[in-house]
Phi, psi and omega in degrees: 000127164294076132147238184236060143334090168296158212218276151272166174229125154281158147201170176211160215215149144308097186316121165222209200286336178331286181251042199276326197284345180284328181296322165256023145276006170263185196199096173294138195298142166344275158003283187288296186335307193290337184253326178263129162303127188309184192267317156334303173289333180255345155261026169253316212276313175313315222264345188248332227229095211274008197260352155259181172239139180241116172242159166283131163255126192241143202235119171231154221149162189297312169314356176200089176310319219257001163098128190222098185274123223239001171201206194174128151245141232217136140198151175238136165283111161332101179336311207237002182201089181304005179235018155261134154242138192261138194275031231240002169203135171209122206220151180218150163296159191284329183285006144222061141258176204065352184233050154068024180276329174315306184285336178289283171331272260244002140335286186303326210251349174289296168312326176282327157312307158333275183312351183305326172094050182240155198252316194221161181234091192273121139256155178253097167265136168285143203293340172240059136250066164297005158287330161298315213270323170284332185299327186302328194301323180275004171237024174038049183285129186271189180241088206247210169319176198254139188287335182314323180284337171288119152304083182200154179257026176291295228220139211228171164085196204246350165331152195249102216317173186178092195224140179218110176263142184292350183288331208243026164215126181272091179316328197298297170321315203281310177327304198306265192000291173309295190307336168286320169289002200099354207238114167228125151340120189243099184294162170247141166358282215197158150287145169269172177298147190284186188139141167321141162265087203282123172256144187261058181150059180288018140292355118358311187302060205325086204317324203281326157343307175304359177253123170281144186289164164223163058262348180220186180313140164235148205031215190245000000 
């Protein structure tokens, strides 16, 4: 590669009745399945439920000019604690994993928190999921109590606290980093505000989609 060639563009867009089907058309690897709720169960969630925000992670390269959407990210604003925000689906198709999208997403939902006026960043991961426990390590997540020990109606299942303040992560390094792969970003303003998504044919909807991962709840 010659200098820093961007290659891709990561972004993320608000899920609405536009794209919800590209959005449940990814498919996540076994692996991932087992910890995230499918993209099908989680736009059934949208369609009922007013407290997330939900996006596509859009992927452009020369095989997809016009822009492809290869993941989902699910977050809810603490209820009761207006500068947290919770973390609870971050999902890439099986077919482009390995190639740093995740970690670019997760670049966009950082800045974009920022500018949001959100102070921390929660998730709740389970101790053997180490693909997750790794992406955090690179946004200097710290690792805390077990949420079961937490008070709170956010976050349900065995999971393990997982917080990133935005005061502890140099967003600036992890970009280079990308940019030496090629890999460039696209910010957004702001987060949009949460709220129901009206699908206008939720039959539509790709019934195996409609399975909470198991073997039990993850996230909500």
């Amino acid at each position: 590669m010659q200098g820093n060639l961007i290659y891709t563009t990561v972004s993320l867009e608000a899920v609405n009745a536009a794209n919800w089907h590209e959005v449940n058309a990814v498919r996540l690897a076994p692996e991932q399945a087992s910890f995230i709720s499918s993209p099908g169960y989680t736009l059934l969630q949208i369609s009922m439920e007013s407290v997330w925000i939900l996006l596509g992670i859009r992927l452009t390269d020369l095989a997809h000019p016009d822009g492809k959407i290869v993941g989902y990210a699910g977050l809810i604003p603490d209820p009761t604690k207006p500068d947290i925000l919770w973390v609870h689906r971050l999902g890439i198709d099986q077919n482009y994993q390995n190639r740093h999208i995740g970690t670019a997403a997760a670049c966009i939902l950082g800045e974009a928190a920022i500018r949001s006026g959100f102070r921390e960043a929660r998730s709740g991961i389970e101790e053997s999921n180490e693909h997750m426990h790794g992406l955090h390590k690179k946004f200097n997540a710290q690792r805390g109590i077990a949420l079961d020990d937490l008070a709170t109606d956010i976050v349900v299942g065995d999971e393990q606290l997982c917080t990133v303040d935005r005061g502890d992560t140099d967003l600036s390094s992890i970009l280079a980093s990308l940019q030496e792969k090629g890999i460039g970003v696209q910010f957004l303003q702001a987060l949009p505000q949460p709220g129901f998504i009206p699908l206008p044919v939720p039959e539509d909807l790709n019934p195996s989609g409609f399975q909470a991962p198991m073997p039990g709840p993850r996230g909500l």
